[in-house]
Biopython code that builds the backbone (N, CA, C, O; Angstrom):
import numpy as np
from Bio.PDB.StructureBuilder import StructureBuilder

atoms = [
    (1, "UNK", "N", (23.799, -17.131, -24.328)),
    (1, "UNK", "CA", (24.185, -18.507, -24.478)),
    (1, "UNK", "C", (23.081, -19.383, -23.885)),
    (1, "UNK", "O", (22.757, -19.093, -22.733)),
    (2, "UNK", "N", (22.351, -20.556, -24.558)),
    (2, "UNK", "CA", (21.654, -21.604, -24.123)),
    (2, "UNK", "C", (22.473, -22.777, -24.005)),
    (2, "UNK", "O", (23.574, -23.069, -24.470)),
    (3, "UNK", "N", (21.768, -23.295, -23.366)),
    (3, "UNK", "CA", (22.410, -24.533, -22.994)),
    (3, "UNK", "C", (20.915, -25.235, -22.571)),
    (3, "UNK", "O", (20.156, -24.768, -21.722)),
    (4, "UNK", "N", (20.642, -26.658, -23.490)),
    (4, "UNK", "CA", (20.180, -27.640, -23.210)),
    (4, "UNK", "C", (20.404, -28.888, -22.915)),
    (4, "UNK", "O", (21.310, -29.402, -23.572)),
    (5, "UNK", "N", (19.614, -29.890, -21.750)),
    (5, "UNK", "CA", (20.081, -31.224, -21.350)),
    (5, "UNK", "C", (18.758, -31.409, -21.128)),
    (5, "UNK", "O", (17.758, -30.788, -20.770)),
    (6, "UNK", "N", (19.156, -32.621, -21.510)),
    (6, "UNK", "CA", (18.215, -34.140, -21.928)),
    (6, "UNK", "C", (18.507, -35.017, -20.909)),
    (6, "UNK", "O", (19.490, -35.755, -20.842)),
    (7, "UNK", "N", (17.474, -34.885, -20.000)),
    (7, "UNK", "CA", (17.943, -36.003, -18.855)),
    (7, "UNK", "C", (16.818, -37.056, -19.034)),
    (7, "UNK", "O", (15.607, -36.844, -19.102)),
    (8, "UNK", "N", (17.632, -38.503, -19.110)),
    (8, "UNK", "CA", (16.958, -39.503, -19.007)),
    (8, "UNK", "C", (17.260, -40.385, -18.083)),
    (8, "UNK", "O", (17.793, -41.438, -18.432)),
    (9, "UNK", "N", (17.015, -40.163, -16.901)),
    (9, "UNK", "CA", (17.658, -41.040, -15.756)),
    (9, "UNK", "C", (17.455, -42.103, -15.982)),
    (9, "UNK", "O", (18.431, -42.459, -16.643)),
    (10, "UNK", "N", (16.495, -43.295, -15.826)),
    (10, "UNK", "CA", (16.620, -43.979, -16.022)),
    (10, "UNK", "C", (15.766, -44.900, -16.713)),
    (10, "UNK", "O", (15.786, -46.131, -16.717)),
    (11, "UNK", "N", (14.962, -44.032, -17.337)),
    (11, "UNK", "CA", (13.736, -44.486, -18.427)),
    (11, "UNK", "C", (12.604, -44.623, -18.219)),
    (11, "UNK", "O", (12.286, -44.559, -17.031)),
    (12, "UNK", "N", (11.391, -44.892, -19.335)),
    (12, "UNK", "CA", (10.451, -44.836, -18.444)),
    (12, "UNK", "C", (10.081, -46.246, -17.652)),
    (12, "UNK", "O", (10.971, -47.090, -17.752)),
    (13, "UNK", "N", (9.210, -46.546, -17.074)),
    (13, "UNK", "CA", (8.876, -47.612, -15.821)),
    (13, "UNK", "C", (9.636, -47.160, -14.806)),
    (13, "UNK", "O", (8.944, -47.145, -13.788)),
    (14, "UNK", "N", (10.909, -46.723, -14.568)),
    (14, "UNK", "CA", (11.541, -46.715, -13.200)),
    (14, "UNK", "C", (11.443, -45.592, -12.269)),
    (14, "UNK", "O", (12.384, -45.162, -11.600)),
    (15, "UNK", "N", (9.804, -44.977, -12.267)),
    (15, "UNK", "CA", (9.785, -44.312, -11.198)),
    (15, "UNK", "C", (9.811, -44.438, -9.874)),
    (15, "UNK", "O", (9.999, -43.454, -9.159)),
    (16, "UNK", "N", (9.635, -45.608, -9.405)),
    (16, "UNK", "CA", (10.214, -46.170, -8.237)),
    (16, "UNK", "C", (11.820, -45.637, -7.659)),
    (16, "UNK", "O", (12.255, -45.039, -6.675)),
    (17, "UNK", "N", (12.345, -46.220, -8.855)),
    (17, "UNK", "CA", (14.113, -45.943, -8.263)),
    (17, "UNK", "C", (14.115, -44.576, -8.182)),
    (17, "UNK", "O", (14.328, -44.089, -7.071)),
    (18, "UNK", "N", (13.892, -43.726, -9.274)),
    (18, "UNK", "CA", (14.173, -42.170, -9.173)),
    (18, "UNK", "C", (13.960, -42.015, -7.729)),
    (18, "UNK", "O", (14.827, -41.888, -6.865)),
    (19, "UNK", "N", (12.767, -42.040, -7.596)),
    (19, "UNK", "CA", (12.486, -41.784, -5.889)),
    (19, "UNK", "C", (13.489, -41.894, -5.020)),
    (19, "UNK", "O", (14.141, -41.093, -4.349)),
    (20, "UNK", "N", (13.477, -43.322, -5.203)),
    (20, "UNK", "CA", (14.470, -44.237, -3.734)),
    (20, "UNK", "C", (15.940, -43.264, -4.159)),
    (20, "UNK", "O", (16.543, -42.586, -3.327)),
    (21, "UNK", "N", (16.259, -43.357, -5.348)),
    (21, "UNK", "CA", (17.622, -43.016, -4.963)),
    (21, "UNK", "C", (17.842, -40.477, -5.158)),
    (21, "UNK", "O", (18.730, -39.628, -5.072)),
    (22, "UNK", "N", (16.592, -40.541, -5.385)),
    (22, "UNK", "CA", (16.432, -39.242, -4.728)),
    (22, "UNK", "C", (16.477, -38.434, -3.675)),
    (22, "UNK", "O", (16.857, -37.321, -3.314)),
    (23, "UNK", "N", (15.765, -39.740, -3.190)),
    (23, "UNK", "CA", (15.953, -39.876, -1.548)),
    (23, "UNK", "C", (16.919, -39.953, -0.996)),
    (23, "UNK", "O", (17.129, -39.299, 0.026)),
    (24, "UNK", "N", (17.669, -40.669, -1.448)),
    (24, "UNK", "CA", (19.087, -41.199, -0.785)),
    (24, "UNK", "C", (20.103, -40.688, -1.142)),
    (24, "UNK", "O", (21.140, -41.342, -1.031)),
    (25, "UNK", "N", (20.147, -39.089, -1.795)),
    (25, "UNK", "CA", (21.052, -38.133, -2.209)),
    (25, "UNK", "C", (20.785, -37.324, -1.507)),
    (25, "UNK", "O", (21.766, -36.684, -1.129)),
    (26, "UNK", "N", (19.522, -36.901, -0.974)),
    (26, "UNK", "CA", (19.145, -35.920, -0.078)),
    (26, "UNK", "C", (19.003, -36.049, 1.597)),
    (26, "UNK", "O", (18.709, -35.307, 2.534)),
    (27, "UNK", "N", (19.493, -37.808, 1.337)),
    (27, "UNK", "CA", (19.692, -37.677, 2.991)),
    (27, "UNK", "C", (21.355, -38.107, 3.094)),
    (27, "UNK", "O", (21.886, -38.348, 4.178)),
    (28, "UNK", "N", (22.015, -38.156, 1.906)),
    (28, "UNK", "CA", (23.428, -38.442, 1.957)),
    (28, "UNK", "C", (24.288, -37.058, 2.901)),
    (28, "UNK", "O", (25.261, -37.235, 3.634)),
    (29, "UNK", "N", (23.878, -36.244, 2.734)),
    (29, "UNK", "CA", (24.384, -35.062, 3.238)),
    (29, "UNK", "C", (24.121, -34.582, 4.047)),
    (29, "UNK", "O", (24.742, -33.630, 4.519)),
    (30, "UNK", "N", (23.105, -35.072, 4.497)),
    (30, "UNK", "CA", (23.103, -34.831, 6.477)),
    (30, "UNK", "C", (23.738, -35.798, 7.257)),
    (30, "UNK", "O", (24.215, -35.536, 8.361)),
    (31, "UNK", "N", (23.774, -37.084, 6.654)),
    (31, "UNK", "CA", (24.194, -38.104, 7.369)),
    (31, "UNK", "C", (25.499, -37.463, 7.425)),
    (31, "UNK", "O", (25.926, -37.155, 8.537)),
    (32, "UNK", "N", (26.058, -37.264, 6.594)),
    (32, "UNK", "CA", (28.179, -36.577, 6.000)),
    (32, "UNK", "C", (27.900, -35.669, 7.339)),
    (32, "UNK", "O", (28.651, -35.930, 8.279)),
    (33, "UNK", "N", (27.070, -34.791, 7.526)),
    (33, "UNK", "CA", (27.211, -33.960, 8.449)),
    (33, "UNK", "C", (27.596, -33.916, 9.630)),
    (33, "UNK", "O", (28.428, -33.197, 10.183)),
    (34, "UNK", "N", (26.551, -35.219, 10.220)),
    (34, "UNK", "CA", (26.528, -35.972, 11.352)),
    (34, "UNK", "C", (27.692, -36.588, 11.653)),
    (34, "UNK", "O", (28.236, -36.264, 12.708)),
    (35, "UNK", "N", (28.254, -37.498, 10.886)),
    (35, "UNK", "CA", (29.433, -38.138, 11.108)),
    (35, "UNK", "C", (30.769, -37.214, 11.153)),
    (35, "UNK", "O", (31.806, -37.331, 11.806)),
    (36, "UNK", "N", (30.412, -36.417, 10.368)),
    (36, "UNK", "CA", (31.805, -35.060, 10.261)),
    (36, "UNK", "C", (31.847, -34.629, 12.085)),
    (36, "UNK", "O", (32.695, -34.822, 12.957)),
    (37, "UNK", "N", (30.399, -33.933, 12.087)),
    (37, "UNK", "CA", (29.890, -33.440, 13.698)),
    (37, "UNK", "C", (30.359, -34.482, 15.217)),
    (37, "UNK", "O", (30.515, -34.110, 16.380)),
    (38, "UNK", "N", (30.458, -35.592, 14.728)),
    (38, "UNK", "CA", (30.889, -36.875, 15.690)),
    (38, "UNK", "C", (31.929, -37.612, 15.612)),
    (38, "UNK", "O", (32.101, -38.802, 15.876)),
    (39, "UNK", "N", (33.345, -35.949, 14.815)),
    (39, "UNK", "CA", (34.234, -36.702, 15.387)),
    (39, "UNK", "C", (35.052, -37.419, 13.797)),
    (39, "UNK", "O", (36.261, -37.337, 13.578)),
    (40, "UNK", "N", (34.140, -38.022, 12.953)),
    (40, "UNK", "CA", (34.881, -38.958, 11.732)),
    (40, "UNK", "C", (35.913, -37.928, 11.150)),
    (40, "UNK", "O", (35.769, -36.707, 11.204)),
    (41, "UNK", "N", (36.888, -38.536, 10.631)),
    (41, "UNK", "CA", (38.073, -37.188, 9.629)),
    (41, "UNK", "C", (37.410, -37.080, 8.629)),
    (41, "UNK", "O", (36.617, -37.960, 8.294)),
    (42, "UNK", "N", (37.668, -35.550, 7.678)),
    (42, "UNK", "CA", (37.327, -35.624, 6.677)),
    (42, "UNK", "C", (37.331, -36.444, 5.090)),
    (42, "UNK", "O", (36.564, -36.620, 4.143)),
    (43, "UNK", "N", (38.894, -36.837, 5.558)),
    (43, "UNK", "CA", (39.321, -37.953, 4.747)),
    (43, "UNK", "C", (38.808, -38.868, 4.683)),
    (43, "UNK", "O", (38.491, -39.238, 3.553)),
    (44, "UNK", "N", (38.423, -39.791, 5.948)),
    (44, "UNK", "CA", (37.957, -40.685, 6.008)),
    (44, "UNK", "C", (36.222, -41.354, 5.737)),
    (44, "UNK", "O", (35.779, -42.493, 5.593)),
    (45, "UNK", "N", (35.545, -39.847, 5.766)),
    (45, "UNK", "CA", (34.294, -39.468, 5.169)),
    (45, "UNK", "C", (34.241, -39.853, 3.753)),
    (45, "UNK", "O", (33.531, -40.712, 3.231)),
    (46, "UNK", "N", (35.238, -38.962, 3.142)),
    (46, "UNK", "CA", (35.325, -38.936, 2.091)),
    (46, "UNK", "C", (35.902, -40.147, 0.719)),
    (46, "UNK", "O", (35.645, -40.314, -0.473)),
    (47, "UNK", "N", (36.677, -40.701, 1.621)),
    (47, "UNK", "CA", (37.162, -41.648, 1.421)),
    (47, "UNK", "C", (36.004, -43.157, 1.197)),
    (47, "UNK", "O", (36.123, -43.936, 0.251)),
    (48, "UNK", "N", (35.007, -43.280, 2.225)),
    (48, "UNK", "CA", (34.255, -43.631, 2.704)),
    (48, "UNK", "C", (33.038, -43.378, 1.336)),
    (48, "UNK", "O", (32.190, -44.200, 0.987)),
    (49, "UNK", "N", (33.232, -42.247, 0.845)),
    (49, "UNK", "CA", (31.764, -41.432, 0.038)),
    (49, "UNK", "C", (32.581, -42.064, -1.280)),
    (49, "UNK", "O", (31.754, -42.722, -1.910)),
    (50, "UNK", "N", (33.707, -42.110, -1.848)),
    (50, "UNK", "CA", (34.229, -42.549, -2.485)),
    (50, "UNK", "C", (33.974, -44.181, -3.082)),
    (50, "UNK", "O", (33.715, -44.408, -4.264)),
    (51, "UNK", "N", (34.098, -45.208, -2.064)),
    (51, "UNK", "CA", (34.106, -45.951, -1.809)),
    (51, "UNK", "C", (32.403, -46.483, -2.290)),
    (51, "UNK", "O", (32.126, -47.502, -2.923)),
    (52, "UNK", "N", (31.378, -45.372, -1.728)),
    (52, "UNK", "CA", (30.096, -45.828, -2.006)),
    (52, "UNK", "C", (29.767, -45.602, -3.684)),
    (52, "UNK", "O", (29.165, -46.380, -4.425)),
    (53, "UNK", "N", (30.459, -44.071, -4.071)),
    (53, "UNK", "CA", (30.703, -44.485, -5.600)),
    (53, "UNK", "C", (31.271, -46.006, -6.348)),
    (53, "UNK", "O", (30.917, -46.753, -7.260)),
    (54, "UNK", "N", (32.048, -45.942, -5.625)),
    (54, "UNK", "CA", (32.598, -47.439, -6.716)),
    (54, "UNK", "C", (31.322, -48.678, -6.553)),
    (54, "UNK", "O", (31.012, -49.228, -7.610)),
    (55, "UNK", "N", (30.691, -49.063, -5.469)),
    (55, "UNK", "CA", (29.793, -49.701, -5.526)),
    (55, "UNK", "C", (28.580, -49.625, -6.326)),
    (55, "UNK", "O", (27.986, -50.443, -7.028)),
    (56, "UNK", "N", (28.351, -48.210, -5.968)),
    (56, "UNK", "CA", (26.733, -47.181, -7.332)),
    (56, "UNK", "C", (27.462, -48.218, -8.679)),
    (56, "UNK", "O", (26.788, -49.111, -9.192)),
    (57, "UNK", "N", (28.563, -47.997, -9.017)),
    (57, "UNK", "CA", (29.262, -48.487, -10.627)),
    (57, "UNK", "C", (29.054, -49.655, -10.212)),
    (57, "UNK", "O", (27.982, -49.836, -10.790)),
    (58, "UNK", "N", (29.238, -50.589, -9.665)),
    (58, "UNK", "CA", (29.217, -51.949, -9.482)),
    (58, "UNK", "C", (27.642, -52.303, -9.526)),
    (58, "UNK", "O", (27.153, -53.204, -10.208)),
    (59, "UNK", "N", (27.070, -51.590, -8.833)),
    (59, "UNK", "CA", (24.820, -51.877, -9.147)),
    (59, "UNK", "C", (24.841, -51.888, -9.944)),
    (59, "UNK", "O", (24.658, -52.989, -10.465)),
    (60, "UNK", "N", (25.135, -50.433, -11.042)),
    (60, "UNK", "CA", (24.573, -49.898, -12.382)),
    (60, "UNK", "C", (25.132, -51.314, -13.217)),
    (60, "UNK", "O", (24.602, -51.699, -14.259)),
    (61, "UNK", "N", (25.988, -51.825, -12.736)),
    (61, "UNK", "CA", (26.566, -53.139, -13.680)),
    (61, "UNK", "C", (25.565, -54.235, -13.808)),
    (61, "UNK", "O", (25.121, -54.699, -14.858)),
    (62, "UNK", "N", (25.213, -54.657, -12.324)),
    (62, "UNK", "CA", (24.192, -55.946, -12.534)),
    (62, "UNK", "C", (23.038, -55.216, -12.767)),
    (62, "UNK", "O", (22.452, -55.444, -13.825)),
    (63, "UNK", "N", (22.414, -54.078, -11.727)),
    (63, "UNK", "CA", (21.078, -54.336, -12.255)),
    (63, "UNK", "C", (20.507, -53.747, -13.667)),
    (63, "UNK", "O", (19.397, -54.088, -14.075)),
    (64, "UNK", "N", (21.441, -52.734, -14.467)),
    (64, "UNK", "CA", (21.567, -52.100, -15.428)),
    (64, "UNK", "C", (21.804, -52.634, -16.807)),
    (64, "UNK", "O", (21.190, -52.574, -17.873)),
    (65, "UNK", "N", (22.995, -53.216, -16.368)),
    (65, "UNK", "CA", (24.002, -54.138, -17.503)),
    (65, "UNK", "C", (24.579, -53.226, -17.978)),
    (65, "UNK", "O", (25.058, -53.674, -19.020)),
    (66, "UNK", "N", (24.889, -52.052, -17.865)),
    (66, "UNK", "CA", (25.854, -50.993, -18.097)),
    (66, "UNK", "C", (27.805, -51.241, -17.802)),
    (66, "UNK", "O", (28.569, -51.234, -16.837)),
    (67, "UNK", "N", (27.859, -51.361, -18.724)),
    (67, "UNK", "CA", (29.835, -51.667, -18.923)),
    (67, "UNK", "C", (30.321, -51.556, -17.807)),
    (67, "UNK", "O", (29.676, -50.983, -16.928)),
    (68, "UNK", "N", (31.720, -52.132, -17.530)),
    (68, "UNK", "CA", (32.415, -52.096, -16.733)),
    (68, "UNK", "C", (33.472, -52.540, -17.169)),
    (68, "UNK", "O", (33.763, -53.721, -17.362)),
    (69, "UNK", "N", (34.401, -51.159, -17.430)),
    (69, "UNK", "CA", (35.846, -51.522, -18.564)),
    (69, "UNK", "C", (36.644, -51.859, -17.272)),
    (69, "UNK", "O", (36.166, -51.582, -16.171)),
    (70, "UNK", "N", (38.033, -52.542, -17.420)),
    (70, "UNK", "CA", (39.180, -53.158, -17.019)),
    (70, "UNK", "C", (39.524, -51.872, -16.006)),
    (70, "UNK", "O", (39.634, -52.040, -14.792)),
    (71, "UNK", "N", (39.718, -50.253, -16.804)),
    (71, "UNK", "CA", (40.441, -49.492, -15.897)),
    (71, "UNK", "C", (39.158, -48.947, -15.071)),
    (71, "UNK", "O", (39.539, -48.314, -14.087)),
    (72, "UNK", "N", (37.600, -49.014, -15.198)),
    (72, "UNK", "CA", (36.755, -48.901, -14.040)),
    (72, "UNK", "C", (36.575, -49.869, -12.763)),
    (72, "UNK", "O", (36.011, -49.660, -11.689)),
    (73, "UNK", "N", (37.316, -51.108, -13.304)),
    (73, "UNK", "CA", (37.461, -51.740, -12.405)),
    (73, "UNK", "C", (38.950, -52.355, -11.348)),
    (73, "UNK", "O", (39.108, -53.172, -10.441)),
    (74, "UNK", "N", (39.933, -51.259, -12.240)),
    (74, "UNK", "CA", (41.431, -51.284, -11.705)),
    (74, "UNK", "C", (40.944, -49.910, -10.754)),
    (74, "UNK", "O", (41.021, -50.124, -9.544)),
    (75, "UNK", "N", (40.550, -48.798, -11.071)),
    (75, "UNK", "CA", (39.870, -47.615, -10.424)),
    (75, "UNK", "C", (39.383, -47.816, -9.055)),
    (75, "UNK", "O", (39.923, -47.340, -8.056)),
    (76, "UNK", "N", (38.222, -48.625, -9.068)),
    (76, "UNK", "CA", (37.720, -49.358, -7.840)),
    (76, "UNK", "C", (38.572, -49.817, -6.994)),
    (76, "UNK", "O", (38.476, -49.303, -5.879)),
    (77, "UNK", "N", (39.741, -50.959, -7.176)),
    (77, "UNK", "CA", (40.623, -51.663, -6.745)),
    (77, "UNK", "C", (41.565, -50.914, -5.964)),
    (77, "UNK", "O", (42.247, -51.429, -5.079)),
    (78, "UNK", "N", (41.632, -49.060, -6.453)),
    (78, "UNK", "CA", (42.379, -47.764, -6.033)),
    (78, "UNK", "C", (41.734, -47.462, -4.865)),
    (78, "UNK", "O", (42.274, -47.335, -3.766)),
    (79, "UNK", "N", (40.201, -47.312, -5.200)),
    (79, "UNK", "CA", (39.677, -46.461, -3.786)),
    (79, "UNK", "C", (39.455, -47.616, -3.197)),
    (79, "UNK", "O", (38.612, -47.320, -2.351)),
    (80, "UNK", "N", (39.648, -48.637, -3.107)),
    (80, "UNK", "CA", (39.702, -49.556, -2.074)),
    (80, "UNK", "C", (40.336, -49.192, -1.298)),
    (80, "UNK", "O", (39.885, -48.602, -0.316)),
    (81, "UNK", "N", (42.046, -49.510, -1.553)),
    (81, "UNK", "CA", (43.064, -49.320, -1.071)),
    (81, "UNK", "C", (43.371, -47.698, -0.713)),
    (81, "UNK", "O", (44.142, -47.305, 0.162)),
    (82, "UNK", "N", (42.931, -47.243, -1.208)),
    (82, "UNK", "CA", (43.117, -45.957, -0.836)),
    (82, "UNK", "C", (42.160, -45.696, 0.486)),
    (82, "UNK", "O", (42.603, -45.095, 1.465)),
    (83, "UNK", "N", (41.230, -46.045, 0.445)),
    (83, "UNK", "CA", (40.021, -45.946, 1.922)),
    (83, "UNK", "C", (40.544, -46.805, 2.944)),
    (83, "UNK", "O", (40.075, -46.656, 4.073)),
    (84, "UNK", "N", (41.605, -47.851, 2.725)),
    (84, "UNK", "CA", (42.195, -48.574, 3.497)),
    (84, "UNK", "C", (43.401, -47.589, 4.352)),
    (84, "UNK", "O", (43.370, -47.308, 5.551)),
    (85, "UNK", "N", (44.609, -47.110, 3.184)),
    (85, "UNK", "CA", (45.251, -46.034, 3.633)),
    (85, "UNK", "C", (44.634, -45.101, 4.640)),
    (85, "UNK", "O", (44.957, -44.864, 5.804)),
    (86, "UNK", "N", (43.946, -44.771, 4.108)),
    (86, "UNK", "CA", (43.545, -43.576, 4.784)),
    (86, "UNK", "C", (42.579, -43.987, 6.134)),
    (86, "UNK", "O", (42.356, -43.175, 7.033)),
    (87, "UNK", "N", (42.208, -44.948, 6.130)),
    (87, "UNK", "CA", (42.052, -45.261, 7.492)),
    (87, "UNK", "C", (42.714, -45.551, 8.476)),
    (87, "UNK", "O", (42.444, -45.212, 9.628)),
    (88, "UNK", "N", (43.669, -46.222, 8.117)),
    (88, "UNK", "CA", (45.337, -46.489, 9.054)),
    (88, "UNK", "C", (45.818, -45.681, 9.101)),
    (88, "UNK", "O", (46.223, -45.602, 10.261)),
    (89, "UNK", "N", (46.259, -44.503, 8.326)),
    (89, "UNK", "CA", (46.564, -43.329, 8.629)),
    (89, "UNK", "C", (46.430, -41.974, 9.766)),
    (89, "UNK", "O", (47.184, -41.183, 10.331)),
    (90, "UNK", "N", (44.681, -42.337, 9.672)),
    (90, "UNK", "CA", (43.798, -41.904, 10.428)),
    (90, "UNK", "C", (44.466, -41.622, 12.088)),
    (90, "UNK", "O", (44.342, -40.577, 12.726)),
    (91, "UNK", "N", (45.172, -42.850, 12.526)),
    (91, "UNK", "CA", (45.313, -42.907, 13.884)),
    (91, "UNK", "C", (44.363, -43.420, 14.888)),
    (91, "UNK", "O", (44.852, -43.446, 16.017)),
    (92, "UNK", "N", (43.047, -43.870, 14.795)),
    (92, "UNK", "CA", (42.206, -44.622, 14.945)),
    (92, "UNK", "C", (42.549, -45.451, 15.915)),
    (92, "UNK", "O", (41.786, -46.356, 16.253)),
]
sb = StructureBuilder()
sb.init_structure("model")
sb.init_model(0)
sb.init_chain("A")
sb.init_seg("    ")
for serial, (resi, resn, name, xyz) in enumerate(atoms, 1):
    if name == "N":
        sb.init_residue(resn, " ", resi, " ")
    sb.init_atom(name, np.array(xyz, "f"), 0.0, 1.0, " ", f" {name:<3s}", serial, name[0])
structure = sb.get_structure()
């Protein structure tokens, strides 16, 4: 079985970003580490990592111009509230 993919991150000119945000996937997971290591809940990490997704969708919107349907943005409005929950929950 083959399997091919066509990756076009983000076209050509934007070798800049590839970088920056290469970078910033490969230091996402030590930082998770650190904060796990000092104590943060997992939930609340995660919750937290969640949270930085919905924003990535919110960039890709302005600086991209890439869609942003009604339920990606009822979605967002979830892990809001949900990172809220789960911080009060927390015991904090």
């Amino acid at each position: 079985m083959e399997c091919r993919v066509r990756v076009e991150f983000l076209g050509p000119g934007h070798g800049g970003t590839v970088s920056i945000l290469d970078r910033a996937v490969q230091l996402a997971f030590p930082f998770l580490t650190l904060a796990l290591g000092g104590g943060m809940a997992l939930g609340v990490a995660y919750g937290i990592w969640a949270a930085g997704v919905a924003l990535t969708a919110v960039a890709s919107r302005a600086l991209f111009g890439e869609p942003l349907a009604k339920v990606m943005g009822a979605s967002m409005c979830l892990i809001a509230v949900g990172v809220l929950c789960i911080e009060l929950g927390s015991g904090h």
